[in-house]
C-alpha positions as CSV (number, residue, x, y, z in Angstrom):
1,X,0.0,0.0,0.0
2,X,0.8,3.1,-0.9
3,X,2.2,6.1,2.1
4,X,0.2,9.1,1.0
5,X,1.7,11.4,2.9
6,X,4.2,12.6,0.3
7,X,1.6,12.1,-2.3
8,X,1.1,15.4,-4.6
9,X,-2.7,16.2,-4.7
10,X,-3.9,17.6,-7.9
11,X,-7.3,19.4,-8.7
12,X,-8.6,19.7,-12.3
13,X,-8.4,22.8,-13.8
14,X,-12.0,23.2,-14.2
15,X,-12.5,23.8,-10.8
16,X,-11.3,27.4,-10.4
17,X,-11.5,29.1,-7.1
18,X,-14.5,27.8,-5.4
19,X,-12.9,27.2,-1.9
20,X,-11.7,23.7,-2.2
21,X,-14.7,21.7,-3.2
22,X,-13.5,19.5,-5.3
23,X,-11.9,16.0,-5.9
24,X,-8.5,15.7,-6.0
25,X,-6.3,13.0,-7.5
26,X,-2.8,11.4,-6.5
27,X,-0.8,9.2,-8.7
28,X,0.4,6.1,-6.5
29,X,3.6,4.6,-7.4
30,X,1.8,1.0,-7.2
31,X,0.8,2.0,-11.1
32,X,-2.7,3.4,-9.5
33,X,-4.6,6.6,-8.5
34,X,-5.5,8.0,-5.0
35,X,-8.9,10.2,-5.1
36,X,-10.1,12.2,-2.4
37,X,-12.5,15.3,-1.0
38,X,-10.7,18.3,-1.4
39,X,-12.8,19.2,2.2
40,X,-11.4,16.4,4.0
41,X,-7.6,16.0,3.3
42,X,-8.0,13.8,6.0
43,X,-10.6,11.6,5.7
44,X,-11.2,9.0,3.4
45,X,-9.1,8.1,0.0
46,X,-10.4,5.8,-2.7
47,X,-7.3,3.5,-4.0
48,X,-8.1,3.0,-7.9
49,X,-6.0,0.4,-9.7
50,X,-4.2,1.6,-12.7
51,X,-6.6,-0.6,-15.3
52,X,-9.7,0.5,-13.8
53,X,-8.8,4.5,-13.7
54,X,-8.2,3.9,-17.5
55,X,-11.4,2.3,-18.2
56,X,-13.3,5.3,-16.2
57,X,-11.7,7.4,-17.9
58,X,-12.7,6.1,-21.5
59,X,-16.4,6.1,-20.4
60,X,-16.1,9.8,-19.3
61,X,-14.4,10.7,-22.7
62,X,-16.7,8.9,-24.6
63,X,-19.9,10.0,-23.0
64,X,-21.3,7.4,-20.9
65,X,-22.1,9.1,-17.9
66,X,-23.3,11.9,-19.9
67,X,-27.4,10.7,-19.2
68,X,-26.3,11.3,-15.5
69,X,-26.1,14.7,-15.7
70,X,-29.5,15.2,-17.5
């Protein structure tokens, strides 16, 4: 498992100035992604194998979650 504590926390771009509400992402050295609530640095983080990050992100490129916003 991956020590997060020297993990560099990214937002998207797309989130601007709004105070910190947002999700952030870490890349783990395990060949995976760390995602958490920009409100609570703290609290939980979601550990997302390498494979399955790629996958989620070719359904968000390609639309799929698109009907979840409508």
């Amino acid at each position: 498992m991956d020590d997060l504590t020297s993990a560099r926390w990214v937002k998207s771009s797309y989130s601007g100035d709004n105070g910190g509400d947002c999700v952030e992402l870490a890349a783990l050295s395990s060949l995976g992604m760390a995602v958490r609530d920009s409100k609570r640095p703290h609290g939980p983080v979601l550990r997302v194998p390498i494979a399955e990050w790629a996958a989620f992100r070719r359904s968000l490129k390609s639309g799929d979650f698109d009907t979840l916003t409508t």
